[in-house]
N, C-alpha and C positions, 0 to 999 in steps of 0.2 A: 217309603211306607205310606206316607199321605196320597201320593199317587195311586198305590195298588190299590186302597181303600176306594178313593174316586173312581177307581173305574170298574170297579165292583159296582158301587154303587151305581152307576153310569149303562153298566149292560144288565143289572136290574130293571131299573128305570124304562131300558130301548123293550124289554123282554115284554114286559105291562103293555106299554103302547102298541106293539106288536098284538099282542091277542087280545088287547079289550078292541083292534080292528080288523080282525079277523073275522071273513063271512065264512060259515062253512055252508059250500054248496056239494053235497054229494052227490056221486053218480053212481048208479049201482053197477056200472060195465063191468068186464072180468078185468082182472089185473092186467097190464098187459106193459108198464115200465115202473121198475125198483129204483125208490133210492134208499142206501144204508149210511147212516151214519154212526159212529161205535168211539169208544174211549180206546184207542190204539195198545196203551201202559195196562188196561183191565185185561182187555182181552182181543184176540187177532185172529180166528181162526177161520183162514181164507174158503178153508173146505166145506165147513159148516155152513156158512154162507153160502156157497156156489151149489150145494147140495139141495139148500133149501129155495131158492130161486129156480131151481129147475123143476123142483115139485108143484112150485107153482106155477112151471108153464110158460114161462118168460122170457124170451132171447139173452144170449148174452147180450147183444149189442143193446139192449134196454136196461139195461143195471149202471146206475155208477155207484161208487163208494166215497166215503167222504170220512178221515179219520183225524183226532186230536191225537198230537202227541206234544212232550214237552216241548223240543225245545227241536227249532227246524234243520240242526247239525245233525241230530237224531233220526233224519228222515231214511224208512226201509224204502226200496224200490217194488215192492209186491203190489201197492194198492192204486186206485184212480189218483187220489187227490188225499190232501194232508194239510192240515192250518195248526196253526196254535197263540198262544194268549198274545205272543208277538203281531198276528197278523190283523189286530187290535187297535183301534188308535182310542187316546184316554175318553173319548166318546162313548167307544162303544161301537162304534162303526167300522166295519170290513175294509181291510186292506189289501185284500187276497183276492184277484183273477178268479183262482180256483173256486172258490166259497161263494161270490156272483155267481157264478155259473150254477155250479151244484145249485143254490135255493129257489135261482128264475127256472129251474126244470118244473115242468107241469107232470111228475110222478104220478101216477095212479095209487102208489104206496108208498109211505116213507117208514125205514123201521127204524128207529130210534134205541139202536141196543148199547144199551150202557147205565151202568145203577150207582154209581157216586154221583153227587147231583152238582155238574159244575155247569157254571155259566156260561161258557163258551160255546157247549153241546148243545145247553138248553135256547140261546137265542139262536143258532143255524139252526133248531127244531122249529124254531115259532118262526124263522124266515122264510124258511122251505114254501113254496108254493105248491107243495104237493095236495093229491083229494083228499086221502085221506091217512092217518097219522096212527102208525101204531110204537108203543113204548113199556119197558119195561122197568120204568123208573115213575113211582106215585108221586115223587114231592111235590110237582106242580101240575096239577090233573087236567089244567088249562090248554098245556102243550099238544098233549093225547088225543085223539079221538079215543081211540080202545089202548086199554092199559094190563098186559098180562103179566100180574107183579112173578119175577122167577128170578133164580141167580143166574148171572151171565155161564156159571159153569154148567149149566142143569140145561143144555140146548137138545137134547130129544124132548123133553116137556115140554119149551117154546115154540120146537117145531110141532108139536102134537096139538096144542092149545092154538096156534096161530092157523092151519091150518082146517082146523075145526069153528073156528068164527069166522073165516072168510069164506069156507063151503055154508052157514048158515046164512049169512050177509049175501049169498049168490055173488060172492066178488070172482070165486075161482071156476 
């Protein structure tokens, strides 16, 4: 228990440091490579996704996916890449191949779909090196560039909202 504690504390901690060094330099180009990261246990729907990356225009081969789930005995074979609190050292720091890779990607968009606010999702958001950051979870407004508060079940609204801020942003 003192452990989980410590490394709560510990990937709080990395999370701070992480965005008080955060420069955001935007570029206004059109989208042109996704990354997704999602709570795998909330919600999975591979279509909804693949649907909405196509709306905006994007190859598949510029998509990756990036999912938490519990516990890595539980891993589906559907998605890119999968991490959980296991791939963790009491630091706070990645232990996962997969999770490198995904954050050093230079995405044009990262969506951040997922609304329980766990630590795990929120520092791969603040590692991501993506331009720019969109999420549907307020608790840490730092994470976000653009924050479209919605429930993860309510995805024609997200796709309708998200959508309409990146044709305003001239991103799409």
């Amino acid at each position: 228990m003192f452990f989980k504690r410590f490394k709560t504390l510990s990937l709080q901690k990395n999370i701070t440091l992480i965005l008080k060094s955060r420069t955001k330099n935007f570029q206004s180009a059109k989208v042109s490579s996704v990354g997704v990261i999602f709570d795998y246990d909330s919600y999975y729907d591979y279509d909804f996704f693949q649907e909405l990356i196509s709306e905006l225009g994007v190859m598949k081969n510029k998509i990756r996916f990036v999912a938490l789930i519990d516990q890595e005995k539980n891993r589906p074979n559907s998605w890119d890449s999968f991490f959980s609190l296991e791939n963790f050292d009491w630091l706070g720091r990645s232990k996962n191949i997969e999770i490198d890779e995904f954050v050093d990607q230079p995405f044009d968009l990262l969506i951040s779909y997922y609304s329980p606010n766990k630590l795990e999702l929120n520092l791969v958001t603040a590692l991501s090196k993506a331009n720019f950051k969109i999420g549907i979870n307020s608790k840490d407004a730092r994470l976000h560039d653009l924050i479209i508060e919605v429930d993860p079940s309510k995805t024609d609204i997200f796709k309708i909202e998200l959508l309409k801020y990146l044709t305003q942003l001239n991103r799409l």
